[in-house]
GUZANU-303187 format. One line per field, with one value per residue (C-alpha): residue number from 0; residue in three letters; chain; x, y, z. Coordinates in steps of 0.1 Angstrom, whole numbers, plus 5000, padded with zeros to 4 digits. Each point is the difference from the previous one (the first is absolute). Layout:
REM residues N
i	NUM; ...
aa	ALA; ...
ch	A; ...
xx	X; ...
yy	Y; ...
zz	Z; ...
//
This chain:
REM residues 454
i	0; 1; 2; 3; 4; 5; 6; 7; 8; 9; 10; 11; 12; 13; 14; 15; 16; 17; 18; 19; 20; 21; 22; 23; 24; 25; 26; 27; 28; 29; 30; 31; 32; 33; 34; 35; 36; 37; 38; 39; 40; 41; 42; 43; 44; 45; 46; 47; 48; 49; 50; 51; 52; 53; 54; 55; 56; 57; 58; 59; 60; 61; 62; 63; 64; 65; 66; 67; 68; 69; 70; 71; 72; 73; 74; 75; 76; 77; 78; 79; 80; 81; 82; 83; 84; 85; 86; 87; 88; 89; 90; 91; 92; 93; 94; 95; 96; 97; 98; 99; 100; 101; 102; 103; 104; 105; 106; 107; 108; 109; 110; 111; 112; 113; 114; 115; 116; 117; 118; 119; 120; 121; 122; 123; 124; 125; 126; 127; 128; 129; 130; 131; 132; 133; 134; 135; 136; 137; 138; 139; 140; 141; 142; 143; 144; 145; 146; 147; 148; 149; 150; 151; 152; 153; 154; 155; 156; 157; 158; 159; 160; 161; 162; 163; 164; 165; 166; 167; 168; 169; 170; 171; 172; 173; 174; 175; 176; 177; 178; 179; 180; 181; 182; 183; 184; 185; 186; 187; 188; 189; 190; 191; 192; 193; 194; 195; 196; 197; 198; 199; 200; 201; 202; 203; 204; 205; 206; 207; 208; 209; 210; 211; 212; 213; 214; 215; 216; 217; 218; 219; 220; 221; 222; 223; 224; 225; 226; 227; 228; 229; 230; 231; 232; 233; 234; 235; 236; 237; 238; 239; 240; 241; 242; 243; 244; 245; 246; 247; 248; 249; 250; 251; 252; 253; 254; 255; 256; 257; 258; 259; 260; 261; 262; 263; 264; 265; 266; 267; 268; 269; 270; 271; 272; 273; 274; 275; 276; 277; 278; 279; 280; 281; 282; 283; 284; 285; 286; 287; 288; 289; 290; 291; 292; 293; 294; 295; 296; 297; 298; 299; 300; 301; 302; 303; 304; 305; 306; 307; 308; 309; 310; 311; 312; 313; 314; 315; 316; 317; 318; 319; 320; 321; 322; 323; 324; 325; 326; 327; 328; 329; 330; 331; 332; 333; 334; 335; 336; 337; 338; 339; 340; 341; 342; 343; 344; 345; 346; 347; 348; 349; 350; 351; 352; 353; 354; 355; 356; 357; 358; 359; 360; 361; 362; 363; 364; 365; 366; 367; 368; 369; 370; 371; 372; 373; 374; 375; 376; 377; 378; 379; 380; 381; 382; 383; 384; 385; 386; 387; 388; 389; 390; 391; 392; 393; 394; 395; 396; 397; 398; 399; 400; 401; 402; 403; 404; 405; 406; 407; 408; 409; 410; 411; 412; 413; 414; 415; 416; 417; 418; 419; 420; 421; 422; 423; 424; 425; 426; 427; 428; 429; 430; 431; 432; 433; 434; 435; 436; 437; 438; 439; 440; 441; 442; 443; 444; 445; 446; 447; 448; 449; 450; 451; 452; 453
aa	UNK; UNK; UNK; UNK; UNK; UNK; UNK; UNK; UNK; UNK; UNK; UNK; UNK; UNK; UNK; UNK; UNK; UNK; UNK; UNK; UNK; UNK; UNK; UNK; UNK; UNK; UNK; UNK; UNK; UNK; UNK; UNK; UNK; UNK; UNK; UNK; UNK; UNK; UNK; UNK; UNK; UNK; UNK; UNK; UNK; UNK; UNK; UNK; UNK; UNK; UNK; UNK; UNK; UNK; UNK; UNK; UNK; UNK; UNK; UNK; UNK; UNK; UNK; UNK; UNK; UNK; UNK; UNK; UNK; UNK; UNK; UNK; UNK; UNK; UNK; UNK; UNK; UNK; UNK; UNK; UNK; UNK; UNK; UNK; UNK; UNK; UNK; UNK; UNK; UNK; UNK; UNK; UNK; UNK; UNK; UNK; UNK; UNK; UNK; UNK; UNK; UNK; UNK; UNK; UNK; UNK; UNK; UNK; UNK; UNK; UNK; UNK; UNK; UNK; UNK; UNK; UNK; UNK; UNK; UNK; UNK; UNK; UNK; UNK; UNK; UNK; UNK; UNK; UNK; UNK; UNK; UNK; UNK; UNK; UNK; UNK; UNK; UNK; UNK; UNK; UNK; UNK; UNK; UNK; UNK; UNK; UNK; UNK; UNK; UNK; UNK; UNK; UNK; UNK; UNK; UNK; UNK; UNK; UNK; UNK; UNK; UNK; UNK; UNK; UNK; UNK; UNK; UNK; UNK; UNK; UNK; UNK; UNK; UNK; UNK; UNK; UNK; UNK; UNK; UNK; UNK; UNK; UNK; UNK; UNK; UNK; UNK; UNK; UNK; UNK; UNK; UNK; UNK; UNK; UNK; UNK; UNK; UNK; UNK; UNK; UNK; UNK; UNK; UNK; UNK; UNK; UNK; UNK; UNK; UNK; UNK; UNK; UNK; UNK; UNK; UNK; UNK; UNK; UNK; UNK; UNK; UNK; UNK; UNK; UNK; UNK; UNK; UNK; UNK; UNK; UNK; UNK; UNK; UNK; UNK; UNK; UNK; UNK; UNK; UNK; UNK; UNK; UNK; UNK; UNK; UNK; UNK; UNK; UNK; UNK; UNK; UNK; UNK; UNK; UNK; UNK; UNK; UNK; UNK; UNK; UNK; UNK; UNK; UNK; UNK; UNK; UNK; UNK; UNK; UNK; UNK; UNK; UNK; UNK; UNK; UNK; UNK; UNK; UNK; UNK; UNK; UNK; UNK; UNK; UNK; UNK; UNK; UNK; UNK; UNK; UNK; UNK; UNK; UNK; UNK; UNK; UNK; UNK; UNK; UNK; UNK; UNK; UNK; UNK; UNK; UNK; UNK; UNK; UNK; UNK; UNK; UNK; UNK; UNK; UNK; UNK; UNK; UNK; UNK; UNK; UNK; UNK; UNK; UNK; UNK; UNK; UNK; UNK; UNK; UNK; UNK; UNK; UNK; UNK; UNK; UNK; UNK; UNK; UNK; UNK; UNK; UNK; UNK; UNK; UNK; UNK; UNK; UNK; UNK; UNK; UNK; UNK; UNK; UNK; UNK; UNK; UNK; UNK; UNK; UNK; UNK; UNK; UNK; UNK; UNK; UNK; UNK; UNK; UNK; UNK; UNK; UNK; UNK; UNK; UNK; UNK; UNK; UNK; UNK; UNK; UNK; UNK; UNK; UNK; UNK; UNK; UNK; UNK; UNK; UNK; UNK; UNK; UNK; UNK; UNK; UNK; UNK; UNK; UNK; UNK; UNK; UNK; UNK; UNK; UNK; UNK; UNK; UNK; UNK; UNK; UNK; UNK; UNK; UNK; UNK; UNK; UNK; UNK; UNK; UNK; UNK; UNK; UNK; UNK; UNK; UNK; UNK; UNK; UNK; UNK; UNK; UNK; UNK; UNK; UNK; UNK; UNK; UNK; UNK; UNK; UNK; UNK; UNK; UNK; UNK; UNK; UNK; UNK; UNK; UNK; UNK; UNK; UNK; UNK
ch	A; A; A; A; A; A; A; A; A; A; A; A; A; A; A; A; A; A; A; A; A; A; A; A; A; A; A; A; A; A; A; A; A; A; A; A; A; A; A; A; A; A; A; A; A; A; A; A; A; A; A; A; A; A; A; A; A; A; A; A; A; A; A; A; A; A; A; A; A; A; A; A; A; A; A; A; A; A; A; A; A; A; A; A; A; A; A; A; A; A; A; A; A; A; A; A; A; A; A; A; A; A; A; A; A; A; A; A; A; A; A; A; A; A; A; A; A; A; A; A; A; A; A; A; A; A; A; A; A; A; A; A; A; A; A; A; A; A; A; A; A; A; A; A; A; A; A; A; A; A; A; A; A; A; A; A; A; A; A; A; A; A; A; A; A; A; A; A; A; A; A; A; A; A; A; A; A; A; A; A; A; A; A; A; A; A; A; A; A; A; A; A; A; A; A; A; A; A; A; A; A; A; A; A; A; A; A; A; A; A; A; A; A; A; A; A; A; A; A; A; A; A; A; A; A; A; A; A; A; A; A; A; A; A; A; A; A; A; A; A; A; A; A; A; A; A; A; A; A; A; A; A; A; A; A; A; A; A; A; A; A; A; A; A; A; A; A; A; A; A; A; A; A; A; A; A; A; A; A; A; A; A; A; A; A; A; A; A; A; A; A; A; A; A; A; A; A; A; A; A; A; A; A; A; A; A; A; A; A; A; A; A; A; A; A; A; A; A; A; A; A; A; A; A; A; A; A; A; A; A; A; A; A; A; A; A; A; A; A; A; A; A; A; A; A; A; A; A; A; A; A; A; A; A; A; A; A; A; A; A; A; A; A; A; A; A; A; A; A; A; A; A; A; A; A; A; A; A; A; A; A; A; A; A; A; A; A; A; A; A; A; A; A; A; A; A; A; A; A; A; A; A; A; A; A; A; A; A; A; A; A; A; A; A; A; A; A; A; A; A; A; A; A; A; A; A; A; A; A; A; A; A; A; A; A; A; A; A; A; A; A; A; A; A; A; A; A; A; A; A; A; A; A; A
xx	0399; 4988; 4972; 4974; 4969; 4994; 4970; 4987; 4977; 4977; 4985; 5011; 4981; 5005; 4988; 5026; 5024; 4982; 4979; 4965; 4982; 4994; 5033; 5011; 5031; 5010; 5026; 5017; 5013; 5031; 4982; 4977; 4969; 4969; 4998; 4968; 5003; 5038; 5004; 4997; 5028; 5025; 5024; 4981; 4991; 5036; 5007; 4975; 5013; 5036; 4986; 4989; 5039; 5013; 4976; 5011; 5038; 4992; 5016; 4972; 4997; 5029; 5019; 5016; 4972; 4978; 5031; 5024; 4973; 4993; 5034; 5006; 4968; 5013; 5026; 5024; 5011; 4991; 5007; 5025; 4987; 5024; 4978; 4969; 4983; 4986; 4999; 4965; 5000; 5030; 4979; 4966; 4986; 4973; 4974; 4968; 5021; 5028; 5016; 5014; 4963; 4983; 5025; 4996; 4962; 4998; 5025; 4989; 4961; 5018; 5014; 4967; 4982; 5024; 4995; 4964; 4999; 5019; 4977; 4970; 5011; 4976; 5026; 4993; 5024; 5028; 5034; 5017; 4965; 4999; 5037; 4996; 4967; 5011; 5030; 4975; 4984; 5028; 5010; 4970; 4999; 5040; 4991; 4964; 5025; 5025; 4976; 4981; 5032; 5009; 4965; 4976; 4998; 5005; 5033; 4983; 4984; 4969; 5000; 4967; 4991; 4987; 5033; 5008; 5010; 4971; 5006; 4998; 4988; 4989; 5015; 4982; 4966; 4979; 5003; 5019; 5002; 5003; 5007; 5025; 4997; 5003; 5035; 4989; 4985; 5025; 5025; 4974; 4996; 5041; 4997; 4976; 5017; 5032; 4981; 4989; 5031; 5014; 4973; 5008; 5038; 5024; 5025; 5024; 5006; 5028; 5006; 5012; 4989; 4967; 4974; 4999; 4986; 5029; 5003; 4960; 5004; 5029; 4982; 4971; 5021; 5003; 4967; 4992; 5028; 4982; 4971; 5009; 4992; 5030; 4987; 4994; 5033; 5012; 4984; 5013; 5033; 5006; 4984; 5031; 5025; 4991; 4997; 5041; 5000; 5015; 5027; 5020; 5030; 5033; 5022; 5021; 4983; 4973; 5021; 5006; 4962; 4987; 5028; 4984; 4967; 4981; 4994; 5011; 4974; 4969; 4970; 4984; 5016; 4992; 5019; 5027; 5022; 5025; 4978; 4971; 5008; 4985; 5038; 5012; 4968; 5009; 5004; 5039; 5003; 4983; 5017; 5035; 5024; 4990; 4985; 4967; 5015; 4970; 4994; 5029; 4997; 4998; 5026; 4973; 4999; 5031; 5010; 4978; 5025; 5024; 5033; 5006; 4964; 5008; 4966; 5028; 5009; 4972; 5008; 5025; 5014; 5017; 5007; 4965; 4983; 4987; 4980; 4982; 5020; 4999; 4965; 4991; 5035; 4997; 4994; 4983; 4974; 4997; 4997; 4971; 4975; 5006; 4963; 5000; 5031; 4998; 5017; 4970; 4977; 5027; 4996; 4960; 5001; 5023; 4977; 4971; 5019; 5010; 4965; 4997; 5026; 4994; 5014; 5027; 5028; 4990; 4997; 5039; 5006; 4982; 5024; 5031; 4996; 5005; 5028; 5023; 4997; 5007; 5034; 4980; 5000; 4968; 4969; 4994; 4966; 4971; 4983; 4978; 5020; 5033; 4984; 4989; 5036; 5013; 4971; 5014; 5033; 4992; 4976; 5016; 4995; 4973; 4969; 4986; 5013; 4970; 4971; 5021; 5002; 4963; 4984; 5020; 4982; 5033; 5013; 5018; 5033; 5029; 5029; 5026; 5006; 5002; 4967; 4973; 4978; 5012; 4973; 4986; 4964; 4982; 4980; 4962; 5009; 4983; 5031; 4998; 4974; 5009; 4972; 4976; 5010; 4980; 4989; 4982; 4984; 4990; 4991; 4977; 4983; 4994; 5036; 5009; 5037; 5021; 5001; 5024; 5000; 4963
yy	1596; 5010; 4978; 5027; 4978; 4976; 4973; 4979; 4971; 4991; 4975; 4995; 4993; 5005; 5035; 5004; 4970; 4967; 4983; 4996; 5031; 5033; 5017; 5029; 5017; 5028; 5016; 5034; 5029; 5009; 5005; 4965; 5017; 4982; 5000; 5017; 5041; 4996; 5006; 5029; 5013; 4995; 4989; 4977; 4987; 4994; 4986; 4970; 4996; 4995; 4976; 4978; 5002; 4990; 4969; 4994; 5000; 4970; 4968; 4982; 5023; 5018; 5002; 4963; 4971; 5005; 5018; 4971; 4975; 5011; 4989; 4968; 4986; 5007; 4986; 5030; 4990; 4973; 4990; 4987; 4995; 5014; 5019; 4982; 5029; 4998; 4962; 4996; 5027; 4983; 4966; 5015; 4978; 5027; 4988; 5020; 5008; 5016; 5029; 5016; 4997; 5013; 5032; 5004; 5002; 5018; 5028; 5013; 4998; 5030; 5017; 4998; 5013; 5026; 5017; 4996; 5021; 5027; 5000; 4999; 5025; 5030; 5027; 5029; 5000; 5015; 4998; 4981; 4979; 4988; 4991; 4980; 4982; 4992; 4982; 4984; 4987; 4992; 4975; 4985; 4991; 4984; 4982; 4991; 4985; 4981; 4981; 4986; 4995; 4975; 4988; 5003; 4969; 5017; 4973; 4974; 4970; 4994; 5031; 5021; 5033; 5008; 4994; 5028; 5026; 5025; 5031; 5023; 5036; 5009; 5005; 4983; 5004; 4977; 4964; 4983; 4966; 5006; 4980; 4991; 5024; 4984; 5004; 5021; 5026; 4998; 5008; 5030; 5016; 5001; 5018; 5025; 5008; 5006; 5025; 5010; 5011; 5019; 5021; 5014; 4997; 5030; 4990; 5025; 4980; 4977; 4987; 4967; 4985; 5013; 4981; 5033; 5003; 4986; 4968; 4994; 5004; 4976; 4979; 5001; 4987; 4969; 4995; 5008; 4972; 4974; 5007; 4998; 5034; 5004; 5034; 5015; 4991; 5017; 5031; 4997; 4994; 5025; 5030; 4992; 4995; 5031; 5018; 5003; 4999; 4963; 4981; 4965; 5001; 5001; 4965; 5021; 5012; 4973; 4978; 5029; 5014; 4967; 5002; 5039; 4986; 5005; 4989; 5008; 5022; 4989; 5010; 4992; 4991; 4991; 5017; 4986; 5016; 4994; 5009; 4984; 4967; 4961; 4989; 4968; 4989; 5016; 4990; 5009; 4976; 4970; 5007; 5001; 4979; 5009; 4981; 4992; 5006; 4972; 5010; 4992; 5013; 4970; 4987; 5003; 5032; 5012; 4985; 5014; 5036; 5007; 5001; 5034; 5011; 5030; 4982; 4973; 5028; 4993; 4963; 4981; 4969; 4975; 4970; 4995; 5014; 5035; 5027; 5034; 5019; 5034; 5012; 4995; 5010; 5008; 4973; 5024; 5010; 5032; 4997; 5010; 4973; 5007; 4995; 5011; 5013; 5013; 4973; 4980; 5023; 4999; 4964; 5002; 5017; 4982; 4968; 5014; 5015; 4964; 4986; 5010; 4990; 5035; 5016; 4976; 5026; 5026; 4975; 4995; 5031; 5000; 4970; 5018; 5031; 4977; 4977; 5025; 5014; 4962; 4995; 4970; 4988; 5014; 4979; 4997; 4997; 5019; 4967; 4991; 4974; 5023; 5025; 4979; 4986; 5035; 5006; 4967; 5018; 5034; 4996; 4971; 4996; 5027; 4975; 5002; 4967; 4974; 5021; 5009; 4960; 4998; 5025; 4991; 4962; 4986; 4967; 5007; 4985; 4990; 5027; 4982; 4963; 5010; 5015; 4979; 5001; 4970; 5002; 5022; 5015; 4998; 5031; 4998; 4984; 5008; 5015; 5027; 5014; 5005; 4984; 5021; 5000; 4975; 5024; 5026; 4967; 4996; 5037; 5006; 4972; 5020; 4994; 4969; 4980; 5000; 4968; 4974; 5014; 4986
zz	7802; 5036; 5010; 5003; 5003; 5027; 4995; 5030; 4993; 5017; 4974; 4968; 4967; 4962; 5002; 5027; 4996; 5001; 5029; 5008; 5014; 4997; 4991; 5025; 4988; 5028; 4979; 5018; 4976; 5020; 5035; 5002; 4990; 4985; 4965; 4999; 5000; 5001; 4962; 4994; 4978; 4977; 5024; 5016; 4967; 4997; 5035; 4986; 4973; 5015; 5019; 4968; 4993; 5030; 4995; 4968; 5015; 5023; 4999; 4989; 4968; 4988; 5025; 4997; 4993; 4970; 4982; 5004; 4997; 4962; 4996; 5021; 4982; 4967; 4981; 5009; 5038; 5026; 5039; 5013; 5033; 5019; 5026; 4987; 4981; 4963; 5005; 4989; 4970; 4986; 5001; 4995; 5030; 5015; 5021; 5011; 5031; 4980; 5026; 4965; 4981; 5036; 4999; 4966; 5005; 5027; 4998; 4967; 5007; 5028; 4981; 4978; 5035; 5000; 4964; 5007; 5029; 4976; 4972; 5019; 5020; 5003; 4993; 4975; 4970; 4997; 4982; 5029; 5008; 4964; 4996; 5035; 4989; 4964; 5015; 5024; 4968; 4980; 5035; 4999; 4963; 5010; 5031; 4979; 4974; 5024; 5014; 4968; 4990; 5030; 5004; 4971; 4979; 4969; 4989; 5011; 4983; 5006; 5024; 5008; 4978; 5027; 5024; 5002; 5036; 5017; 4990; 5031; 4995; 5031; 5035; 5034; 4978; 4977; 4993; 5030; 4980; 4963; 4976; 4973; 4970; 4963; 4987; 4972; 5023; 5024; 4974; 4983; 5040; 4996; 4972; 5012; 5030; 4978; 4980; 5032; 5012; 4967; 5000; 5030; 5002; 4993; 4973; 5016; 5030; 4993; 5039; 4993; 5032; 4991; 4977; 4978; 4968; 4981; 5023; 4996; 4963; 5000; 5020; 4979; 4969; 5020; 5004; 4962; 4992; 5026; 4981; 4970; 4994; 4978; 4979; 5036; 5014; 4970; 5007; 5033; 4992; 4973; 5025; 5026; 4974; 4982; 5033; 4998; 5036; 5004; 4980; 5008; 5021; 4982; 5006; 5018; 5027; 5003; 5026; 5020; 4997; 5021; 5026; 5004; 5017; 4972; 4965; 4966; 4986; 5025; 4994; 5037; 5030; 5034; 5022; 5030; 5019; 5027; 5028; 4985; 4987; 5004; 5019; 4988; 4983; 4969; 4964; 4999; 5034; 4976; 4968; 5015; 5013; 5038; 5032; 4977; 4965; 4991; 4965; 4974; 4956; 4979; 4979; 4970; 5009; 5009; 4967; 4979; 4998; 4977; 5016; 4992; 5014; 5026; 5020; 5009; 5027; 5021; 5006; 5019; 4988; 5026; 4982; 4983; 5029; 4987; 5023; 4989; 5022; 4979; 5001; 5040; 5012; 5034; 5025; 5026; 4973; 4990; 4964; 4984; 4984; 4962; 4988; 4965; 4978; 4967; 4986; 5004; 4981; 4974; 5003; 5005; 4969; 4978; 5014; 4980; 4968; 5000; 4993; 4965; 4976; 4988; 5026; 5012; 4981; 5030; 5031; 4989; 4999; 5038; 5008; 4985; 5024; 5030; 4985; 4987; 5035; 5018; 4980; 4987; 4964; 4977; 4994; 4960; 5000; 5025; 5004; 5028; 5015; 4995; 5025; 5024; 5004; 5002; 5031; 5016; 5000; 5006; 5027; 5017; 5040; 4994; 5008; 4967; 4989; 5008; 4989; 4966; 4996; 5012; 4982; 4965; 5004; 5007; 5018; 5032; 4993; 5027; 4997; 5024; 5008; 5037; 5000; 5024; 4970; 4981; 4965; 4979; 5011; 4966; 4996; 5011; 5028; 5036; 5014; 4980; 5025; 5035; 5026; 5018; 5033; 5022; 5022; 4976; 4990; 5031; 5010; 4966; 4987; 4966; 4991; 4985; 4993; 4973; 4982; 5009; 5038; 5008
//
């Protein structure tokens, strides 16, 4: 995607990205003009809203780091050190000067900025106005959601109801120094700003580099399962399904599909191209065997298929070394950032069939639409453990891996002997929480550390 918006900062806080003073943003809508006045129209609306993706797309977010790190802290891939990156997620030695917890922070509180500007916007409706600021929404809920999910203290033991994130509304206005939000309420705002969104987005636009209606609705079965909302991520679930608009990839073409630069049957995208790519700081460059090729699949893993399993395809196996080569398959980067599929609201809602024994027949008949199309041998029961092994598979070197593990109360166990993590992280633990970077601490005094990281 063409980097339409430009941001210069002259100081940055959580409103903005994350230091002491007042926040000035000086974002340009094509031609480097102030945000005030500029947005007048749907394309300008648009233009913003571009600009969230592009900061969604950057190397810090999804992009390379907080992609691959869901997966080099889980059990499904670690580091081998060969460049030196992924080291400390594989261990899960952060420090309140963590350069991956800083970019973390920082990048999506901008792309927070830049959905605000969007929805605050003083524009008049209008068909195009409302698609552009219902997808500003729908971002902000997603970027709202990433970051409790790396920083709120929600799986940890002993952690603070209150340790939650700030949830930004505004843009360059307001509060300057907020403070953390409960975890309950950060997770209701989500939820609002996903309902938000759908009653504004048009269900005819399918653009899957777009966070259209379909991708928000996805999206917002993931947050229904996180929640344990499990009758709304039904409801969520069955509206796509019955939509008839999306099915799963046939074994036969799936291979293929990912070598295309996109996904099998995505929902939402983020968008790369040839001419506007990150160069060698890309996820294909760390999952392959290249100069970096730092982050390796796990035997456990890697095992875990059925021989005959057409996902087999994806991998490369070099004498009990095995890569994800297949689903970031060029090495210059201009595959697109597969950010939900509808596998995974197959899976999201087979995940909540599964929690009443009453329903268990239909989550395997869920499971069954995504194994007989995987060459893979069929569950005999819809159970919840059954599904969440077939989301391991499915969704493999996706980055959903550690919050699955997290938000499931489960033990983070040690998928390969050659990872740098040498025991299992018991569940509860502090690392399940990401430190505030040292200098927010520093630059707001009303936000306090995570435990374990004071």
């Amino acid at each position: 995607m063409k980097k339409i918006i430009k941001y210069l900062f002259a100081l940055l806080i959580v409103a903005g990205i994350g230091s002491g003073c007042n926040n000035f943003l000086s974002p340009s809508v094509d031609q480097n003009k102030p945000v005030d006045g500029t947005i007048t129209s749907g394309s300008d609306m648009q233009a913003v809203v571009y600009g969230a993706y592009d900061d969604l797309n950057r190397v810090e977010l999804f992009g390379r780091d907080f992609l691959v790190s869901g997966e080099a802290m889980s059990d499904n891939a670690f580091s081998n050190g060969n460049s030196g990156r992924f080291i400390t997620q594989d261990q899960m030695n952060f420090t309140i000067n963590s350069g991956y917890a800083l970019g973390v922070w920082q990048y999506f509180y901008e792309v927070i900025a830049d959905a605000n500007i969007a929805i605050n916007a003083d524009v008049p409706s209008s068909p195009e106005v409302d698609e552009y600021r219902g997808q500003a929404y729908a971002i902000r809920a997603f970027a709202h959601m990433n970051l409790l999910l790396a920083f709120g203290q929600e799986y940890v033991t002993g952690g603070d109801p209150n340790g939650g994130i700030p949830y930004v509304t505004t843009y360059n206005e307001g509060n300057f120094y907020p403070s953390r939000d409960a975890i309950s309420d950060v997770w209701a705002k989500i939820g609002q700003d996903f309902d938000s969104a759908l009653n504004l987005l048009d269900p005819t636009n399918f653009r899957v580099t777009e966070m259209n209606y379909w991708a928000t609705r996805a999206l917002q079965s993931r947050y229904y399962l996180y929640t344990k909302q499990y009758d709304n991520v039904k409801t969520a679930a069955e509206e796509i399904i019955n939509s008839g608009n999306f099915s799963i990839t046939p074994a036969n073409q799936y291979v293929a599909t990912w070598h295309s630069g996109s996904g099998p049957s995505s929902l939402f995208e983020l968008a790369f191209t040839t001419t506007d790519r990150l160069g060698t700081d890309n996820i294909a460059r760390i999952y392959r065997n290249t100069n970096y090729g730092d982050v390796e699949v796990s035997s456990d893993l890697y095992n875990a298929y059925d021989a005959n399993d057409i996902r087999l395809g994806l991998y490369s196996d070099n004498a009990g070394t095995y890569r994800m080569v297949g689903k970031y398959f060029d090495e210059l980067g201009s595959d697109n950032v597969r950010i939900i599929r509808y596998a995974e609201v197959i899976l999201n809602y087979a995940e909540a069939l599964a929690q009443d024994p009453a329903t268990q027949g239909e989550a395997l008949n869920q499971l069954t639409k995504i194994t007989s199309n995987r060459n893979e041998p069929a569950y005999t029961a819809g159970t919840v453990d059954n599904v969440l092994l077939e989301r391991r598979l499915e969704l493999a070197m996706e980055g959903q891996r550690f919050y699955d593990l997290a938000r499931t109360g489960s033990d983070l166990p040690v998928g390969d002997s050659r990872s740098y993590r040498s025991s299992v992280i018991p569940y509860g633990d502090y690392r399940y929480a990401l430190p505030i970077p040292d200098s927010e601490i520093r630059a707001n005094s009303n936000v306090n550390q995570n435990e374990g990281y004071k």
